[in-house]
mmCIF file as Biopython writes it, N, C-alpha, C and O atoms, coordinates in Angstrom:
data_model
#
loop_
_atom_site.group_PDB
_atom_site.id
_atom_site.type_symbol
_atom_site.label_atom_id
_atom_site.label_alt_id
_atom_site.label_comp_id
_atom_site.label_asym_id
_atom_site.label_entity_id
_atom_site.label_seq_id
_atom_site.pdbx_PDB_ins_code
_atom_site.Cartn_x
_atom_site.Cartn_y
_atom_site.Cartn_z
_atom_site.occupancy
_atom_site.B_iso_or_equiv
_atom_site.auth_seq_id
_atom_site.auth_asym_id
_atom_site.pdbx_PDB_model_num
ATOM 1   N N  . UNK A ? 1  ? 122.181 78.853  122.680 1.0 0.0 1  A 1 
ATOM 2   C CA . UNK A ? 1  ? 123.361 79.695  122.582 1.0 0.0 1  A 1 
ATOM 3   C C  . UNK A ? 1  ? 122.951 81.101  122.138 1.0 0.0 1  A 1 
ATOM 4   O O  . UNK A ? 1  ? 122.094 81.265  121.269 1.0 0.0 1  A 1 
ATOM 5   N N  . UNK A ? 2  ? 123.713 82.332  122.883 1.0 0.0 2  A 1 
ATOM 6   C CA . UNK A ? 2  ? 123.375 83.940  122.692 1.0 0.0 2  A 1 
ATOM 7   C C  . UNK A ? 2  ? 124.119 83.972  121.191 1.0 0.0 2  A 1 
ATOM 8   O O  . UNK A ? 2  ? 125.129 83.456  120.712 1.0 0.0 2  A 1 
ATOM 9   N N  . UNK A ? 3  ? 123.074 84.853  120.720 1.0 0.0 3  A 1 
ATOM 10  C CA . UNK A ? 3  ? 123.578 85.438  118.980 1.0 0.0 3  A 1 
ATOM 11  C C  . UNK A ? 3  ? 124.367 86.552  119.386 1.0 0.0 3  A 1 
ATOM 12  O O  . UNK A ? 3  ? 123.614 87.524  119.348 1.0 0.0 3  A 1 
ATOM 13  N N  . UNK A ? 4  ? 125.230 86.819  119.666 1.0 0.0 4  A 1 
ATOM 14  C CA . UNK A ? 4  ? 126.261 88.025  119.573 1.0 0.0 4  A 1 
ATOM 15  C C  . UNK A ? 4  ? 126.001 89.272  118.082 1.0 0.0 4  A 1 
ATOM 16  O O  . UNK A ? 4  ? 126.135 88.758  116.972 1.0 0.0 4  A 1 
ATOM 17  N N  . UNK A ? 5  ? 125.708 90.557  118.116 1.0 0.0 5  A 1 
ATOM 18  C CA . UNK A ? 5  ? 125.358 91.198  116.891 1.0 0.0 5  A 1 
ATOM 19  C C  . UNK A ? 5  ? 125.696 92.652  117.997 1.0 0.0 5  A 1 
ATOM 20  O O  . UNK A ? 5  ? 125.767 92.743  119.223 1.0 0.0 5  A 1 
ATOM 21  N N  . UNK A ? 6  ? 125.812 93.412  117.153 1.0 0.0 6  A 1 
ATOM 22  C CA . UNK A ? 6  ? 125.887 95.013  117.515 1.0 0.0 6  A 1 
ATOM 23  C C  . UNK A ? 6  ? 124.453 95.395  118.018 1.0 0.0 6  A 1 
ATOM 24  O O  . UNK A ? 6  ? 123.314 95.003  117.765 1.0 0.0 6  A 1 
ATOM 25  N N  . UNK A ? 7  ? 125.006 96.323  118.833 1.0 0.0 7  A 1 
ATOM 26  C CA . UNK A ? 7  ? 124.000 97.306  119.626 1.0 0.0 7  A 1 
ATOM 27  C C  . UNK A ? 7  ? 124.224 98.695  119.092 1.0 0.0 7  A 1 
ATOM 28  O O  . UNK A ? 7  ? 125.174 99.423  119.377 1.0 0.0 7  A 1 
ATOM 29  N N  . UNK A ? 8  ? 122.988 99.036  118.085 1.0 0.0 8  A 1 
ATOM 30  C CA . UNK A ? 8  ? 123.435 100.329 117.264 1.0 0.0 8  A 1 
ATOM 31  C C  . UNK A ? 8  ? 122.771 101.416 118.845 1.0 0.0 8  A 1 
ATOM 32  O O  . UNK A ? 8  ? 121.833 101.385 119.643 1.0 0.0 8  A 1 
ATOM 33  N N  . UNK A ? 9  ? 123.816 102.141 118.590 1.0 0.0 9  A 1 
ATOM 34  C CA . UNK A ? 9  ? 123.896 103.460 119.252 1.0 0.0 9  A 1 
ATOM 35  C C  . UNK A ? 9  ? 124.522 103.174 120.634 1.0 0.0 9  A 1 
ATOM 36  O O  . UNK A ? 9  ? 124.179 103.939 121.536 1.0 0.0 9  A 1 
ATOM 37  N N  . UNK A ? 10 ? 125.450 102.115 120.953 1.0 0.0 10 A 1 
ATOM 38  C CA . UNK A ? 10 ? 125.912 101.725 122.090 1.0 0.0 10 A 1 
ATOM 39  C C  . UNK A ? 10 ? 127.514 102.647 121.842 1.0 0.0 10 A 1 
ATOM 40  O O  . UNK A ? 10 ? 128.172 102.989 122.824 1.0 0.0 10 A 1 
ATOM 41  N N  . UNK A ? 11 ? 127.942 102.935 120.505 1.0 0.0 11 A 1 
ATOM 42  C CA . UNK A ? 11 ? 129.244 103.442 120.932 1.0 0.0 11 A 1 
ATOM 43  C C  . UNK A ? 11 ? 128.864 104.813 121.256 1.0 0.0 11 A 1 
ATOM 44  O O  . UNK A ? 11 ? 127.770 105.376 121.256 1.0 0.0 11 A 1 
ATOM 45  N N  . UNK A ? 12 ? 130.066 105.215 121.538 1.0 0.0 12 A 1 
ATOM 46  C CA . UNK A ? 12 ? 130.298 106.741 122.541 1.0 0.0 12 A 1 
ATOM 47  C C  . UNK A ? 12 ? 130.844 107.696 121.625 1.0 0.0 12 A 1 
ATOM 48  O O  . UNK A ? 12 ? 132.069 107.810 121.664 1.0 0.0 12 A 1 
ATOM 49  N N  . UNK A ? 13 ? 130.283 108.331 120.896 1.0 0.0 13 A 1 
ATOM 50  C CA . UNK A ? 13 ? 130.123 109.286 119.999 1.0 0.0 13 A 1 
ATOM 51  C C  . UNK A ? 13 ? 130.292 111.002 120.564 1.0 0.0 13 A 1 
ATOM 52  O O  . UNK A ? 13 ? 129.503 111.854 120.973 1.0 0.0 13 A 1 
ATOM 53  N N  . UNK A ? 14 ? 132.163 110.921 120.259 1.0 0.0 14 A 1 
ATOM 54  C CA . UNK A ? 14 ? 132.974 112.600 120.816 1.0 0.0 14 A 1 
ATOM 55  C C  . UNK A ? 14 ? 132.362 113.636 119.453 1.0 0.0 14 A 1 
ATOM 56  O O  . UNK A ? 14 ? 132.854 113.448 118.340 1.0 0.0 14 A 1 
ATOM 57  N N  . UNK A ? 15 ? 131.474 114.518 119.604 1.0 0.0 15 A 1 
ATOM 58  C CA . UNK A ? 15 ? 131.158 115.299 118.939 1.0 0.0 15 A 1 
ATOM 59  C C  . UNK A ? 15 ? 131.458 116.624 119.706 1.0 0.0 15 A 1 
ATOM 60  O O  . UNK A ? 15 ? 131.087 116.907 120.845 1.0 0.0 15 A 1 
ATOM 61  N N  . UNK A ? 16 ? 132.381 117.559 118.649 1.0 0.0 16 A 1 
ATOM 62  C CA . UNK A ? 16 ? 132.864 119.046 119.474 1.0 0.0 16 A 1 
ATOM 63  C C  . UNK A ? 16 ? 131.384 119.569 120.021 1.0 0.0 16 A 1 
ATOM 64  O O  . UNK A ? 16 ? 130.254 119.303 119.611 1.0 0.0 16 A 1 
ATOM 65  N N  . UNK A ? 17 ? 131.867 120.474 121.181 1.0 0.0 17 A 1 
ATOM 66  C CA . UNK A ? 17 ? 130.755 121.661 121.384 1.0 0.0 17 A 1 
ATOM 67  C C  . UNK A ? 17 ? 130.962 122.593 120.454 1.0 0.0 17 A 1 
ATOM 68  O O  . UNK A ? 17 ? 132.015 122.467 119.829 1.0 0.0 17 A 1 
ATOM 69  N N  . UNK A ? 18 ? 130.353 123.386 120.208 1.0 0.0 18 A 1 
ATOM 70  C CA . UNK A ? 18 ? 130.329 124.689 119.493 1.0 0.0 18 A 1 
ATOM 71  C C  . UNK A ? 18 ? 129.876 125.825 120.365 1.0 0.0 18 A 1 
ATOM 72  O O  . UNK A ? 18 ? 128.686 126.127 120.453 1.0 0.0 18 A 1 
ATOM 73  N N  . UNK A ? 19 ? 130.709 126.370 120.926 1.0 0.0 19 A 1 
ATOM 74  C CA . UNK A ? 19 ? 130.446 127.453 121.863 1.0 0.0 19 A 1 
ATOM 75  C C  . UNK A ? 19 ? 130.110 129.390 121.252 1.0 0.0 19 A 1 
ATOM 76  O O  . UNK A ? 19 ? 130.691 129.829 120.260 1.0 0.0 19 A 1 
ATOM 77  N N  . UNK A ? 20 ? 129.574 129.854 121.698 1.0 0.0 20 A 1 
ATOM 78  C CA . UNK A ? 20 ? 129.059 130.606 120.874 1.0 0.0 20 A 1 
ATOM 79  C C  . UNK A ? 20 ? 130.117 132.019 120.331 1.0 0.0 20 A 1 
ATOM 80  O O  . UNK A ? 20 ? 129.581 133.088 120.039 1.0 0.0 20 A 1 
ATOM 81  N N  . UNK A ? 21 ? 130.862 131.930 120.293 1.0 0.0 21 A 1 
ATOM 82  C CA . UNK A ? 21 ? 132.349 132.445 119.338 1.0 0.0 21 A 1 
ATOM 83  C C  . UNK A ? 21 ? 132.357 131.734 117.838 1.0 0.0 21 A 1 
ATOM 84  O O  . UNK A ? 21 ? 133.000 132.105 116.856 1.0 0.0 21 A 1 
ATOM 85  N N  . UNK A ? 22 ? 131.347 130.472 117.963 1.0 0.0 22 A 1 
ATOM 86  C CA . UNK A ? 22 ? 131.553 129.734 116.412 1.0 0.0 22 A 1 
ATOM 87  C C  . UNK A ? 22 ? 132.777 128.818 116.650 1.0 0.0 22 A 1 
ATOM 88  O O  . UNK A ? 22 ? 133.304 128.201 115.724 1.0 0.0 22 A 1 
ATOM 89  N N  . UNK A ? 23 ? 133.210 128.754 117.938 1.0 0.0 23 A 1 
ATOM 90  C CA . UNK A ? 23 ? 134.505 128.272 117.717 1.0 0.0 23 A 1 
ATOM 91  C C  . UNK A ? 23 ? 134.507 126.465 118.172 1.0 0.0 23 A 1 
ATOM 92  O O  . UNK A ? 23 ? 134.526 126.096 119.346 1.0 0.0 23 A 1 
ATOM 93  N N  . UNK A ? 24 ? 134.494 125.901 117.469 1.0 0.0 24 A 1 
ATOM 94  C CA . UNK A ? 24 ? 133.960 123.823 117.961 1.0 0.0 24 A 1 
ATOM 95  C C  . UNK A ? 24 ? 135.347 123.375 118.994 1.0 0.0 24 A 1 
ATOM 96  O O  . UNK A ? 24 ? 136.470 123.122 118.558 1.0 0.0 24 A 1 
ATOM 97  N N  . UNK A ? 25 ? 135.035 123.360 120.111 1.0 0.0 25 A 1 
ATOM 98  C CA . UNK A ? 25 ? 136.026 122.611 120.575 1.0 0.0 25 A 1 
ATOM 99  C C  . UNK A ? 25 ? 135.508 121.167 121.369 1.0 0.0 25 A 1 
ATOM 100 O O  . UNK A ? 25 ? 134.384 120.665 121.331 1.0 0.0 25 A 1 
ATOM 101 N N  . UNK A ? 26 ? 136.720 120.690 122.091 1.0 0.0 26 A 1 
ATOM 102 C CA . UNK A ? 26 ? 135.982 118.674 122.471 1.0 0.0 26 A 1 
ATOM 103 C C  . UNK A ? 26 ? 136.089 118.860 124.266 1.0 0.0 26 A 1 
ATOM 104 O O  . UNK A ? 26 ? 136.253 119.853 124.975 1.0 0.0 26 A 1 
ATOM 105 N N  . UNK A ? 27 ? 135.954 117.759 124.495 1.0 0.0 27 A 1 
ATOM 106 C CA . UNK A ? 27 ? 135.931 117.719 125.902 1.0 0.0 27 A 1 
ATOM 107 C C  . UNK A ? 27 ? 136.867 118.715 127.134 1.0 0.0 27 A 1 
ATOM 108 O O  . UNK A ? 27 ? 136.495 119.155 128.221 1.0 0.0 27 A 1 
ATOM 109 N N  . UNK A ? 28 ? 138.503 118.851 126.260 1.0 0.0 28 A 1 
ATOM 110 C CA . UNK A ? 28 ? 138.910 119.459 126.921 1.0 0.0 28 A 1 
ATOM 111 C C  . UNK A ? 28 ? 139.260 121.027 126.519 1.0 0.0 28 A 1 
ATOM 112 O O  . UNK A ? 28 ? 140.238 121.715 126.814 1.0 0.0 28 A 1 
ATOM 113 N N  . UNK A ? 29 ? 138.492 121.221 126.003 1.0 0.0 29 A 1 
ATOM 114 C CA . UNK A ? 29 ? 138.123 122.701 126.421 1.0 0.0 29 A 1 
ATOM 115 C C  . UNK A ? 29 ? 139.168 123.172 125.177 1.0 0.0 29 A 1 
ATOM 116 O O  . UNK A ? 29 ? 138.733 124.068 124.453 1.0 0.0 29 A 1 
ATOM 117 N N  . UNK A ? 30 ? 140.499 122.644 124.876 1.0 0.0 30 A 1 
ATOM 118 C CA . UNK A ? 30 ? 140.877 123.680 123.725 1.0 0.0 30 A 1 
ATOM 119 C C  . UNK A ? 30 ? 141.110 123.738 122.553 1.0 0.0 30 A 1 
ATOM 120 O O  . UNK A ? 30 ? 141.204 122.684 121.923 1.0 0.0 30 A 1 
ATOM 121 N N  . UNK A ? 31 ? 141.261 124.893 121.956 1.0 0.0 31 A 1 
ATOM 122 C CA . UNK A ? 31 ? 141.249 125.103 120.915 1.0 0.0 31 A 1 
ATOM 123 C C  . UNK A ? 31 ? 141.950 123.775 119.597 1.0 0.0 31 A 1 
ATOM 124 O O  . UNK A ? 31 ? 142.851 123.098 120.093 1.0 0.0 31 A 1 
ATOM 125 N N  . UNK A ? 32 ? 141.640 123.443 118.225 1.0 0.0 32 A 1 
ATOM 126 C CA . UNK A ? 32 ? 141.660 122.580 117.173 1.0 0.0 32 A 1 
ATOM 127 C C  . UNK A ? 32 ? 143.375 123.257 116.916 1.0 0.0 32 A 1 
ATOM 128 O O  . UNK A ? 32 ? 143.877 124.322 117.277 1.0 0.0 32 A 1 
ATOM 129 N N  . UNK A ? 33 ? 143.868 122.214 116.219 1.0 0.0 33 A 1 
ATOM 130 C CA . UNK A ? 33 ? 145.537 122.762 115.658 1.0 0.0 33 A 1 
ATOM 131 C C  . UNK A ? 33 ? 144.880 123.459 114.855 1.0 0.0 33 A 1 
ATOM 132 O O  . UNK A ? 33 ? 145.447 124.551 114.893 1.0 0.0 33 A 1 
ATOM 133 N N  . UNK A ? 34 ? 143.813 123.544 113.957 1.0 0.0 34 A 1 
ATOM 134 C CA . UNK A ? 34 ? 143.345 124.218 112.520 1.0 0.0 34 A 1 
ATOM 135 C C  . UNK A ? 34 ? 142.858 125.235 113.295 1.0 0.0 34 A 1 
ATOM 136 O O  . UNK A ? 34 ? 143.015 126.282 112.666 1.0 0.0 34 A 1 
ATOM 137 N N  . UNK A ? 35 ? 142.225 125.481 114.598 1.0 0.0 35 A 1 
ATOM 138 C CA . UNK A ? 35 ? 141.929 126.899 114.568 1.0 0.0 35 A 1 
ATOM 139 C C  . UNK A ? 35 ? 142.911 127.551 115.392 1.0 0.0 35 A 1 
ATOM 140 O O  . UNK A ? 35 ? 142.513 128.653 115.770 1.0 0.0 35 A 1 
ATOM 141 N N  . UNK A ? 36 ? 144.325 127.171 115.892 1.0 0.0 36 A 1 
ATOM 142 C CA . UNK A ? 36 ? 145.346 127.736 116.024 1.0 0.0 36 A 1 
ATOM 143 C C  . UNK A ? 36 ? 146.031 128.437 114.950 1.0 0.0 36 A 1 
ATOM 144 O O  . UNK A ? 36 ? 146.805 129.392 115.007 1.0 0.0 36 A 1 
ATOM 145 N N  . UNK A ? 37 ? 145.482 127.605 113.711 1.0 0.0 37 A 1 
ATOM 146 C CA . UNK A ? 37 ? 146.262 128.488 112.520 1.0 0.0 37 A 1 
ATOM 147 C C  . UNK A ? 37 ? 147.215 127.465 112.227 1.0 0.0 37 A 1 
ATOM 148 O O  . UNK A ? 37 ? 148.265 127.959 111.816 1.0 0.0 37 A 1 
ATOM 149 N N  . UNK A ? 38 ? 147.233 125.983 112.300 1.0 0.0 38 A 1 
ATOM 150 C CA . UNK A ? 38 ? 148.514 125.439 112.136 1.0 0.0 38 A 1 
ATOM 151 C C  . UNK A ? 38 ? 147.984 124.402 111.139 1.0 0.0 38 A 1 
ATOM 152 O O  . UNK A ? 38 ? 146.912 123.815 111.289 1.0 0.0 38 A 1 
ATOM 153 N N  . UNK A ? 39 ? 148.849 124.219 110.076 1.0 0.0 39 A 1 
ATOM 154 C CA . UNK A ? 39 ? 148.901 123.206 109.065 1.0 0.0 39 A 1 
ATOM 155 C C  . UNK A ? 39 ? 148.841 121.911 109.327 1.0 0.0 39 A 1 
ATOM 156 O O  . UNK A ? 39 ? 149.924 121.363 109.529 1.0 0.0 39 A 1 
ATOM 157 N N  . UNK A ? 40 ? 147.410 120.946 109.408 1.0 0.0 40 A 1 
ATOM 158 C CA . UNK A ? 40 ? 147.843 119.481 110.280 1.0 0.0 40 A 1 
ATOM 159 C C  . UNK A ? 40 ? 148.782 118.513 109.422 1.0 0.0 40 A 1 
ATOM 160 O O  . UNK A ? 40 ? 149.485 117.541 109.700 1.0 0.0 40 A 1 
ATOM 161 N N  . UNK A ? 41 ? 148.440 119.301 108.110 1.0 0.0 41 A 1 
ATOM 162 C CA . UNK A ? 41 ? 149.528 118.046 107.024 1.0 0.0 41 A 1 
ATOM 163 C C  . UNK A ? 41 ? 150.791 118.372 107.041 1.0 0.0 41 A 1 
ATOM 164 O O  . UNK A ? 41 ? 151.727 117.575 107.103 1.0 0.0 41 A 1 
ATOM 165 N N  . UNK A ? 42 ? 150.864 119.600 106.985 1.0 0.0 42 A 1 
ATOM 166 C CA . UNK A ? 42 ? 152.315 119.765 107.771 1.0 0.0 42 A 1 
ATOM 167 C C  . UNK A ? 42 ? 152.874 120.019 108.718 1.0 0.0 42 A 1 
ATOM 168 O O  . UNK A ? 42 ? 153.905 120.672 108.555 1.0 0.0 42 A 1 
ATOM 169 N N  . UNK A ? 43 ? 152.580 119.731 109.799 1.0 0.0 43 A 1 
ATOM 170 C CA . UNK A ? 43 ? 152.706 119.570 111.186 1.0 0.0 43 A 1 
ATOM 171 C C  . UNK A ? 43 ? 152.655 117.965 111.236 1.0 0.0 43 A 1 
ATOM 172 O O  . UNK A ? 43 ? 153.615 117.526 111.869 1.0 0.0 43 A 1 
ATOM 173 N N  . UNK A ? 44 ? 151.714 116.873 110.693 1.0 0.0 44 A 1 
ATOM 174 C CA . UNK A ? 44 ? 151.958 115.647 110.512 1.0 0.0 44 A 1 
ATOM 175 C C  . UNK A ? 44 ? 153.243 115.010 110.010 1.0 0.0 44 A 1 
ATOM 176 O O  . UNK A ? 44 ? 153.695 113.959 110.463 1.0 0.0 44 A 1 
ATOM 177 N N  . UNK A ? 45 ? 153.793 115.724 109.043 1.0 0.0 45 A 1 
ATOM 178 C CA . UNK A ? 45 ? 154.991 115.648 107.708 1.0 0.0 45 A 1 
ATOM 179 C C  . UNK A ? 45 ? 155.948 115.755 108.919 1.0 0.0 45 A 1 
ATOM 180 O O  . UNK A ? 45 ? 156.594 114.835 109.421 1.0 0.0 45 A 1 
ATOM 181 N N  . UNK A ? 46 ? 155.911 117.151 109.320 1.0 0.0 46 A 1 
ATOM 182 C CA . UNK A ? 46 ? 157.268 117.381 110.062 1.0 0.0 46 A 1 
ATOM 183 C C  . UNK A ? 46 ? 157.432 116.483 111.424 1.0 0.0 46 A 1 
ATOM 184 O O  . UNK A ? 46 ? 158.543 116.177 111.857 1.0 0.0 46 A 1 
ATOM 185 N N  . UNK A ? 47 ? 156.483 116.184 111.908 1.0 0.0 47 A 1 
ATOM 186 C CA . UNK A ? 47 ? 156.706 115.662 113.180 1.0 0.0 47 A 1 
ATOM 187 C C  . UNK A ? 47 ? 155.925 113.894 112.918 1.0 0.0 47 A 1 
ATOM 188 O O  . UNK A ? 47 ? 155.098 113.390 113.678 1.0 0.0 47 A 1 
ATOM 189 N N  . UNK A ? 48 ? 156.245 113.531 112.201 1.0 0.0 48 A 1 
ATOM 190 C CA . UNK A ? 48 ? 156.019 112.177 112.001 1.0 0.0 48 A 1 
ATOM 191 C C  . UNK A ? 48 ? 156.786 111.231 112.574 1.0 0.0 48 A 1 
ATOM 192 O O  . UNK A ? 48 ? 156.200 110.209 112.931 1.0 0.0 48 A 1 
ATOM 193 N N  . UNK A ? 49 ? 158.365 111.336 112.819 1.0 0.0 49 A 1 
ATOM 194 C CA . UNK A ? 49 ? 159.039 110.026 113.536 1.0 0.0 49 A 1 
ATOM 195 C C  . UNK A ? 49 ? 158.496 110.804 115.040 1.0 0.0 49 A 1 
ATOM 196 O O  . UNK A ? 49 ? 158.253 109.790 115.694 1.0 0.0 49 A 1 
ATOM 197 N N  . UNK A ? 50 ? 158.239 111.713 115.759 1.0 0.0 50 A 1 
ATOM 198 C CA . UNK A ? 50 ? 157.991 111.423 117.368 1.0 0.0 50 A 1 
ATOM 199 C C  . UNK A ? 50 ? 156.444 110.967 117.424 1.0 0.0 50 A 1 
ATOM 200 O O  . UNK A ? 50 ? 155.901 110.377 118.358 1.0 0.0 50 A 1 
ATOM 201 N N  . UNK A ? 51 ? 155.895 111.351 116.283 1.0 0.0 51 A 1 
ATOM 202 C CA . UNK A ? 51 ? 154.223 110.838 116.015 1.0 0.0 51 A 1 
ATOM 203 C C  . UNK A ? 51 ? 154.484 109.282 116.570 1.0 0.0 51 A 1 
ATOM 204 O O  . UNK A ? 51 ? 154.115 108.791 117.637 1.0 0.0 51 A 1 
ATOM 205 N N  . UNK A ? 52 ? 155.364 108.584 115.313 1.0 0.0 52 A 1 
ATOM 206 C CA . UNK A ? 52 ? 154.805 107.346 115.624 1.0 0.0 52 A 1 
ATOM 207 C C  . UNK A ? 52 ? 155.810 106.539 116.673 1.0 0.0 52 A 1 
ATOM 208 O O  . UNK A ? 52 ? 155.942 105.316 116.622 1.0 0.0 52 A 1 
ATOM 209 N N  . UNK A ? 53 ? 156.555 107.450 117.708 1.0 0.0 53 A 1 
ATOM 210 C CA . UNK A ? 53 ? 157.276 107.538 118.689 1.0 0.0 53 A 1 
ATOM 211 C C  . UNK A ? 53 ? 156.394 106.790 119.664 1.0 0.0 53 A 1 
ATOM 212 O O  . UNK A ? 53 ? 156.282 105.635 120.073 1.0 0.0 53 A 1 
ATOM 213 N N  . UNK A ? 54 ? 155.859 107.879 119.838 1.0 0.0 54 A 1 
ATOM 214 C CA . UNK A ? 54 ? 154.674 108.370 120.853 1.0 0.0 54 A 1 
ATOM 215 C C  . UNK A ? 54 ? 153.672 107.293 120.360 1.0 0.0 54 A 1 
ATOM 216 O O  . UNK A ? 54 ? 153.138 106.753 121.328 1.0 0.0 54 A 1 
ATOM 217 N N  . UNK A ? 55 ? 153.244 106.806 119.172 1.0 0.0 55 A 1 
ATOM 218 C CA . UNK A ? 55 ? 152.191 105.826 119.016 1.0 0.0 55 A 1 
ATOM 219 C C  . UNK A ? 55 ? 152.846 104.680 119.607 1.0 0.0 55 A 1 
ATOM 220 O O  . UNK A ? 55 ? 152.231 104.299 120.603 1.0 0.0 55 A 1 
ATOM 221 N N  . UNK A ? 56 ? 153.925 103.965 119.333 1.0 0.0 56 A 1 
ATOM 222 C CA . UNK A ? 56 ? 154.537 102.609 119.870 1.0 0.0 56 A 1 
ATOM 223 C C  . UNK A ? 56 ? 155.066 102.581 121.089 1.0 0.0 56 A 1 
ATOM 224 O O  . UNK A ? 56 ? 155.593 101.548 121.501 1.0 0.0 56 A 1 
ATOM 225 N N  . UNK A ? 57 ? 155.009 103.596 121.769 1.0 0.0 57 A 1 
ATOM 226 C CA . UNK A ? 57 ? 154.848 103.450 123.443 1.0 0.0 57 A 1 
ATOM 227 C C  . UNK A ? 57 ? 153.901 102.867 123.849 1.0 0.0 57 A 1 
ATOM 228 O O  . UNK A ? 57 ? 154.088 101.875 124.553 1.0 0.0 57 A 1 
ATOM 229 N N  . UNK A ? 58 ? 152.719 103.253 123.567 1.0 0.0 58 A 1 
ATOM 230 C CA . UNK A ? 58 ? 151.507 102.996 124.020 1.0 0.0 58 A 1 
ATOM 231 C C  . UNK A ? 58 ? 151.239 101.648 123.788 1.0 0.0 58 A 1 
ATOM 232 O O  . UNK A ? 58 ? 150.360 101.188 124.517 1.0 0.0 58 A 1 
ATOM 233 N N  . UNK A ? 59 ? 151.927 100.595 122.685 1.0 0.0 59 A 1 
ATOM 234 C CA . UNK A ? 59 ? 151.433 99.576  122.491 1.0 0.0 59 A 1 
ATOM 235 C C  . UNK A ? 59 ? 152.020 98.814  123.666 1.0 0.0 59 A 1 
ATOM 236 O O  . UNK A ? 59 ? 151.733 97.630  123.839 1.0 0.0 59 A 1 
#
């Protein structure tokens, strides 16, 4: 019988680019809510019931 155990370095590891403005963005190209200038804890606070709206669709 196969021993089932992890394969270190098999997950898929999203690390921003850092493009040379200094500015880190991810795959799709834009800009972080934090380097828009926007508060994520309060932007989380305020928009929390369509947050977890939008999360229990998906299930």
């Amino acid at each position: 019988m196969k021993k089932r155990h992890a394969h270190p370095g098999s997950r898929v590891k999203s690390s921003p680019t850092v493009t040379s403005d200094g500015k880190a963005r991810f795959g799709d190209n834009k800009p972080t809510l934090t380097q828009q200038g926007i508060d994520v804890d309060a932007f989380i606070y305020k928009n929390h019931a369509l947050i977890e709206r939008l999360r229990k669709g998906t299930r």
